[in-house]
N, C-alpha and C positions, 0 to 999 in steps of 0.2 A: 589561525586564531586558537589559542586554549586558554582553558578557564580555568580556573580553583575553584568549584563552589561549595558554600557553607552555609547549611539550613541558618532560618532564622529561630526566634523564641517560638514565635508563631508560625502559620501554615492557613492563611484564609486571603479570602479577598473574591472580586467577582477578573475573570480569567476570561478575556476575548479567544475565539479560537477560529482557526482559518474554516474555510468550507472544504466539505470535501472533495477531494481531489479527483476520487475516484469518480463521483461527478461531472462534477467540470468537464474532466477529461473526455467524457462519453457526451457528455452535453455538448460540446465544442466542435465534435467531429458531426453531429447529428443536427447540428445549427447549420452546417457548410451542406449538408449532403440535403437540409429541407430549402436552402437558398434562400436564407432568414433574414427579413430587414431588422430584426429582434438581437440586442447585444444581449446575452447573458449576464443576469444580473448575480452581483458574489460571488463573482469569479476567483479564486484562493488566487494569492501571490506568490505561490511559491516557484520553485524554479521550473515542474515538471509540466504545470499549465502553462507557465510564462514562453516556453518554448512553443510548444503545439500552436499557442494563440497565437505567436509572431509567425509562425509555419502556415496555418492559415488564413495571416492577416499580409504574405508575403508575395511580390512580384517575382521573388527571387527560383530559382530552379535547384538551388545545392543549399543543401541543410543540415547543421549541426546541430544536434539537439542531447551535445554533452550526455548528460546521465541518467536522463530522461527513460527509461525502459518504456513504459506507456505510452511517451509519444515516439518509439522507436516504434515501436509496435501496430500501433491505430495508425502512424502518415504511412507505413511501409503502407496497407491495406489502401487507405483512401489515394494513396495518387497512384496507387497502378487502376483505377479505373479513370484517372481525370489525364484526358489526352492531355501528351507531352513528353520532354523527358526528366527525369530527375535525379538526383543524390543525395543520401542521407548516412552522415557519419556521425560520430560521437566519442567520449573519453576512450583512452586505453581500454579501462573496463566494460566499456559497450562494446567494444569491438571483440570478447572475448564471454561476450552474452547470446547465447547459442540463438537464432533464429531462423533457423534451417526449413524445421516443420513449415512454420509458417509462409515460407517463399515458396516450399513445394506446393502447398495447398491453394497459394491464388496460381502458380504458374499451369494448374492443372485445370484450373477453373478459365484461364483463357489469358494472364496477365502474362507478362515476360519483366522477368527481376535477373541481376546477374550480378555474381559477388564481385567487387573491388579487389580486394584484396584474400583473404582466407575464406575457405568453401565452408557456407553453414554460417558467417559471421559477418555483422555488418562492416565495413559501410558497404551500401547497395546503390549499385544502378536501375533507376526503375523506367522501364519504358508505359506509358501508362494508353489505356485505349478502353474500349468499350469491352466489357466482361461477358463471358458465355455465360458461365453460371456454371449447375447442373448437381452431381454426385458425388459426394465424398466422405472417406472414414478419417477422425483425427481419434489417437488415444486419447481419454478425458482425463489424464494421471499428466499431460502439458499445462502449460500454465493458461487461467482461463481466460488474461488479455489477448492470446493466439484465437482462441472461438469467439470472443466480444469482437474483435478487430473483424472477421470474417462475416458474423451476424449483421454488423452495424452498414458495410456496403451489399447485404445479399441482394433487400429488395429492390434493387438498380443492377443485377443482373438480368441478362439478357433469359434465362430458364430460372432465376431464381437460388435456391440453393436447398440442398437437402444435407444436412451434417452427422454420420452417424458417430457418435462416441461411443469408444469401445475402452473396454475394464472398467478400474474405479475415477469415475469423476470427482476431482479435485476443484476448491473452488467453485461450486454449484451456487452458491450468494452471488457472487461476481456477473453469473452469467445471468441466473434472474433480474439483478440489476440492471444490467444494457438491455434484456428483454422487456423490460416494466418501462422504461426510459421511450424505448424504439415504439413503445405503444402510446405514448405521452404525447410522441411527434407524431402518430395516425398509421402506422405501421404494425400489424398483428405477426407475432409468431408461433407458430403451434411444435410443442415441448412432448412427445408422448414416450414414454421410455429412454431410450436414449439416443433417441432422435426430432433433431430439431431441423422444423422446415418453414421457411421461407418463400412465397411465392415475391411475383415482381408486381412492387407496389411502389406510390408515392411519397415520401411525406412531408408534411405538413408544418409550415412554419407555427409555434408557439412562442409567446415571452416565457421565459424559466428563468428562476431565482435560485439558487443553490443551498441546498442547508449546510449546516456546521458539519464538522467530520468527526464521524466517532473513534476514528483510529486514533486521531490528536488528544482526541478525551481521553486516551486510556493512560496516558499518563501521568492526567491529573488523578487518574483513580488510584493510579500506584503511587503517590507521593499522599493521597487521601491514606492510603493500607499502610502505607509506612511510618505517618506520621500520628503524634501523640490526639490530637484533640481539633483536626483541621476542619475549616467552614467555606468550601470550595462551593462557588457556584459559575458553571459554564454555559455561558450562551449560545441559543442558537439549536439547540438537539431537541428532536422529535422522535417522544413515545413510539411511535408506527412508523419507523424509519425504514426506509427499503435498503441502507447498508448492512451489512451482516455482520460488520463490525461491533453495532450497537448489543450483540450476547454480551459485552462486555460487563455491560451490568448485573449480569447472571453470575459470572466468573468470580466477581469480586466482590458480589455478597458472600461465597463461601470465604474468603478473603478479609471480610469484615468492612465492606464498604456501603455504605445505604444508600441508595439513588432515592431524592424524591424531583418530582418532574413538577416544574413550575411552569408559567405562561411562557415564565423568558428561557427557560432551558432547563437544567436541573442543578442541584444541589446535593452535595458528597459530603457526606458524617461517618465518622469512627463507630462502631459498634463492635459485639464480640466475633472473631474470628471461627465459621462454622467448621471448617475441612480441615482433619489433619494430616492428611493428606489428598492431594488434590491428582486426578487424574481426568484426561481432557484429550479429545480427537480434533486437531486445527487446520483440519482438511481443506473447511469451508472459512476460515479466520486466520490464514499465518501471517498476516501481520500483526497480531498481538500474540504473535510467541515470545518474543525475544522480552516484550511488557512481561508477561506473565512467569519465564524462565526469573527472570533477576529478584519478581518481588516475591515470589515463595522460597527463594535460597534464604534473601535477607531478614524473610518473616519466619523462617526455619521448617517451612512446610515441603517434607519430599513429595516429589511429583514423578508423572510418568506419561508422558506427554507426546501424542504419535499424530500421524500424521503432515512430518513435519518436510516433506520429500522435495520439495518446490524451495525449502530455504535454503539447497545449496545453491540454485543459482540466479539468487538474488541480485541486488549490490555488491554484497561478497558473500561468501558462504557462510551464510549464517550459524551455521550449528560449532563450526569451526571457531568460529571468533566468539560466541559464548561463552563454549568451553573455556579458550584462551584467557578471557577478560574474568572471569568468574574464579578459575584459580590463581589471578593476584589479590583477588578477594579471601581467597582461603576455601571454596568451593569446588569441588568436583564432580563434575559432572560426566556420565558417560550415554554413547548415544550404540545404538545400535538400525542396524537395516538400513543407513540412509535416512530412516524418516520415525525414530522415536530419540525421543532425549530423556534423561531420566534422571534423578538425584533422590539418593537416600539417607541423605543425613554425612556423606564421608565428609570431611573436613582437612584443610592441608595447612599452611603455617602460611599467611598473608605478608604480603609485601607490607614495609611499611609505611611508603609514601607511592602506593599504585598509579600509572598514570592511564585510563584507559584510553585505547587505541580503537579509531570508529573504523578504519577500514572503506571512508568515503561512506560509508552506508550513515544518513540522516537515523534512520528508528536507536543505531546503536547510542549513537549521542544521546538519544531522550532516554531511550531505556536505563541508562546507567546512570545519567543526573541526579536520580532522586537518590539512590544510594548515599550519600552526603547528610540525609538525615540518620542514617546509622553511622556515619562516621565524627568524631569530636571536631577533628582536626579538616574535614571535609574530604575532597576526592577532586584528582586532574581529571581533565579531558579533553583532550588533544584533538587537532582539529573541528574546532567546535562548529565552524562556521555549516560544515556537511547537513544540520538540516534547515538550510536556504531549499533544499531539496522539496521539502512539503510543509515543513512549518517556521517558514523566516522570523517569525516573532517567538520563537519558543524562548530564548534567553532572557528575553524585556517579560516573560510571564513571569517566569522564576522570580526577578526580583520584585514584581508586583507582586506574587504571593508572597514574600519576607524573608527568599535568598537572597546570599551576598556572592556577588562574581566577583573574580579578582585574575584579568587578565595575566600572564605570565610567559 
């Protein structure tokens, strides 16, 4: 599926937005492991929950869970404690999504996992049984679904677990997040330097309801930054959100974006643009690089933006397909260390009817859609259909807020 889209006159309207996913997904696995008569209420529809919940809402023993990384992640953890045996495979590209660390660290804790196919890659055989528990070091510079995945079955360890992170921890929102979560469900965990420990506890079935996702919002902020005079209101977001995604609102006031926070969620207005140049550590936030890479190129603001170490090995290597997509825009962007990206203004000669390439990665398709408000004639994007991944309804928003798609 690809699209042609081309802004409207306008740029308002009120904008439904999925829940977060990053929720759900820790909500899902924390509903099975409290043995909840409780369904989870806003549960997103996208494809990354839709799998987990069918994973476990299933009789089945072998599971595909396509491109899923999160639920590649949290089922590897949850069914090597749940006697039986199992498998878990997924796209090409999941199979070529390192998950080594991770299988070391339950098979050390008392789990037995064994690769299928390539050493370090899924798909996985899991033989699953009652967990020792006990000691262990993971670098916090891995991604932080590998220590949420291990958090979330400690206290059903047989000793519990004690995790020490060592260097720079990456992602430290993420991990407060499943810790705030696992406390929701009656389960404490104690964070002291960079060591997190778990004793063996219970927990406790609640009903949970899911708020909206602020990563999904960040898009309407960048089509807010990009656009002339827009009257965006999104439902469903909370002032005191435990996602760490929600800085978004911070980022894009220097940006020219105003949040005001209503009963039903907030509302995005144009104001003047405070930064001119924007520089930002997305240690604890990379999924709004790729948002914030595109809309300071096309608002002309150079950046210098680090921490970006965790987006090579995303859906695809993020820093790679930036660059790529950015100079048929006429952009240049250069990255150094692995983990900073940077733009200073250099400029290259634009294709003249670009078509961007998402790479199977969902954020690339929303990242680059609003682009189309800079352009007269609009902007392709190929494979459109890729953010079925977390936000199935992102196309039917666009033409509610006064884009025009035109299949092709």
């Amino acid at each position: 599926m690809n699209f042609r889209i081309e802004a409207g006159k306008t740029v308002g309207g009120n904008i439904p937005l999925p829940a977060s996913k990053s929720i759900c997904n820790r909500v899902l696995i924390l509903n099975a492991l409290a043995y909840s008569p409780y369904e989870v209420q806003n549960l997103s529809d996208c494809d990354d929950t839709e799998v987990l919940w069918k994973a476990l809402h299933s009789n089945d023993h072998n599971f595909d869970i396509k491109a899923a990384g999160t639920a590649m992640r949290f089922l590897t953890a949850f069914l090597s404690k749940v006697v039986g045996e199992w498998t878990i495979t997924g796209t090409e590209r999941m199979k070529n999504r390192p998950i080594k660390l991770l299988v070391e660290a339950l098979n050390s804790l008392g789990a037995r996992i064994e690769y299928m196919e390539k050493e370090g890659f899924p798909p996985l055989h899991i033989f699953g049984s009652a967990l020792q528990g006990g000691e262990i070091s993971l670098p916090g510079g891995v991604s932080s679904q590998y220590i949420s995945a291990l958090l979330m079955i400690a206290p059903l360890m047989e000793k519990g677990l004690t995790l020490h992170l060592t260097g720079e921890v990456i992602s430290a929102p993420y991990i407060r997040l499943t810790i705030e979560l696992m406390k929701q469900f009656g389960v404490e965990t104690v964070w002291e330097g960079a060591t997190l420990t778990v004793r063996p506890q219970e927990y406790r079935p609640v009903p949970y309801t899911v708020e909206s996702d602020w990563s999904s919002a960040s898009y309407w902020y960048q089509i807010a930054a990009l656009s002339e005079k827009p009257d965006l209101r999104l439902g469903g977001l909370l002032p005191c959100s435990l996602q760490g995604d929600s800085v978004v609102t911070d980022l894009f006031a220097q940006l020219g974006v105003h949040t005001a926070f209503t009963p039903e969620g907030v509302r995005l207005q144009k104001e003047e643009i405070r930064s001119k140049h924007l520089e930002y550590d997305f240690v604890n936030a990379p999924d709004l690089a790729q948002t914030l890479v595109v809309t300071c190129a096309l608002l002309g603001v150079p950046f210098r933006f680090t921490g970006l170490q965790s987006l090579r090995i995303k859906e695809t290597d993020r820093m790679a397909a930036l660059q790529n997509e950015l100079r048929k825009l006429g952009y240049l962007l250069t990255d150094r260390e692995d983990r900073i990206l940077e733009w200073n203004g250099e400029r290259c000669t634009p294709e003249t009817d670009p078509e961007i390439a998402t790479y199977e990665d969902h954020r690339m398709a929303m990242a680059f859609a609003p682009v189309a408000l800079r352009r007269p004639a609009g902007l392709r994007i190929a494979h459109a259909e890729v953010v079925s991944k977390s936000y199935p309804h992102f196309w039917q928003g666009l033409e509610r807020a006064g884009f025009k798609l035109t299949a092709y």
